[in-house]
C-alpha positions as CSV (number, residue, x, y, z in Angstrom):
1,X,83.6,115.6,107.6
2,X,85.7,112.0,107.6
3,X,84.0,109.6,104.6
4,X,87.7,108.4,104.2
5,X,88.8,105.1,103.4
6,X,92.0,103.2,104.0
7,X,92.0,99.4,102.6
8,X,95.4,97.8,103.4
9,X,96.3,94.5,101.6
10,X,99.2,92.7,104.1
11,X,101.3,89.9,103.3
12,X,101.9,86.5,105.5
13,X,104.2,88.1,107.9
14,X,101.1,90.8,108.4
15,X,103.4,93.8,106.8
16,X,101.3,96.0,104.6
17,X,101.9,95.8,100.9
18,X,98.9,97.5,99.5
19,X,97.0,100.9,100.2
20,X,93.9,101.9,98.6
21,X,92.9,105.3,99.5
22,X,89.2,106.8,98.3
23,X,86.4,109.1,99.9
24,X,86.8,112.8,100.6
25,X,90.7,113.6,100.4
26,X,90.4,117.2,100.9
27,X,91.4,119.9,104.3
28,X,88.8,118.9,106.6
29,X,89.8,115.6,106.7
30,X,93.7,116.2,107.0
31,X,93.8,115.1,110.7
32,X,92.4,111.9,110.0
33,X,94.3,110.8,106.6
34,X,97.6,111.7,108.5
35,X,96.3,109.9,111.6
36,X,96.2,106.8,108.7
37,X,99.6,107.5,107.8
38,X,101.2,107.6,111.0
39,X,99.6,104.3,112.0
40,X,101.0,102.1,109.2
41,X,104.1,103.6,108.2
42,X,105.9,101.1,110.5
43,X,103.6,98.4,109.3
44,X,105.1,98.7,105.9
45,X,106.8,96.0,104.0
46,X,109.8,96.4,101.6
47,X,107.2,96.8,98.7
48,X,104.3,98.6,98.7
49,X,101.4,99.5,96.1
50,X,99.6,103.0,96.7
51,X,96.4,103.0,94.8
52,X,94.4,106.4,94.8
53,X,91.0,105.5,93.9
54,X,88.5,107.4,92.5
55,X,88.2,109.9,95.0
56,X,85.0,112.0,95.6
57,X,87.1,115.5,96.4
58,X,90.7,115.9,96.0
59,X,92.7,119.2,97.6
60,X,96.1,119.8,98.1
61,X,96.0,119.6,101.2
62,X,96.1,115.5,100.8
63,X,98.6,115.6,98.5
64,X,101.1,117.1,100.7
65,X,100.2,114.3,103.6
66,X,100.8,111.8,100.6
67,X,104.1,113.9,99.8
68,X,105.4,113.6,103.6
69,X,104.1,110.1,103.6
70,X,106.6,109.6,100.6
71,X,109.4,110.7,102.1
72,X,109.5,109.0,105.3
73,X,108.9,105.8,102.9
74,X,112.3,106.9,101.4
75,X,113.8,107.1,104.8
76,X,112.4,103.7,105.2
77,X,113.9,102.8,102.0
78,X,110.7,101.1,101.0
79,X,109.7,100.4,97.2
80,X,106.5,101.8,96.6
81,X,104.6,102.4,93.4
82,X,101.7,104.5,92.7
83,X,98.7,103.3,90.7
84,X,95.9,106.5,90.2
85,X,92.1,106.3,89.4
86,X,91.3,110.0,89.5
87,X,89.5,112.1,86.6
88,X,90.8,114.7,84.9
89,X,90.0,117.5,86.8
90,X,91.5,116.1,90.1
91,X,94.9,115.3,87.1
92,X,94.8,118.4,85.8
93,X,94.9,119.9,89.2
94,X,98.3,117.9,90.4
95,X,100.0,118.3,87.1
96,X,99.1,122.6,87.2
97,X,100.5,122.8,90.7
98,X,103.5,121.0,89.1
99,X,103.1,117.6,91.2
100,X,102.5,114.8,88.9
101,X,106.2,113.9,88.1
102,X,106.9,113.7,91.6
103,X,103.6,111.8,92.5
104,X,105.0,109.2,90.0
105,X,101.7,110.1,87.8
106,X,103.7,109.7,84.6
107,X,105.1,106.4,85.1
């Protein structure tokens, strides 16, 4: 399926400090987002921004990646804030399955 986008924003020394992630963020493309992950994760700097943007589909299948990805950022112990431009179906959805505080959504 793929249609999924990763924009990185890095700073002089080349270590990421912005992710904008948008296009179909749903099962099929699981593989692929994690793939993404995996690659920068060491990339990081000590500050990143995480900027879901208006995705076209939106499963829980990506937010569990994104969840994982958190968590290794914590073992990193790298700052990282989230900004979201999803509508309110794709809200609704993370704050029924009881994800939104921990995807930072309330902030």
């Amino acid at each position: 399926m793929e249609n999924v986008k990763f924009q990185i924003k890095s700073n002089d020394q080349n270590r990421i400090v912005g992710i904008e992630i948008s296009g179909v963020l749903v099962l099929e493309n699981a593989q692929t987002i994690q793939n993404e992950f995996v690659k920068i994760v060491d990339l990081l700097s000590s500050q990143v921004k995480i900027t879901i943007s208006e995705p076209e589909e939106l499963d829980i299948s990506f937010i569990q990646l994104l969840v994982a990805f958190i968590k290794r950022m914590d073992e990193l112990t790298v700052d990282y804030q989230f900004e979201w431009n999803i509508d309110e179906d794709q809200k609704s959805l993370l704050e029924h399955v009881g994800l939104s505080n921990e995807l930072f959504m309330n902030n």
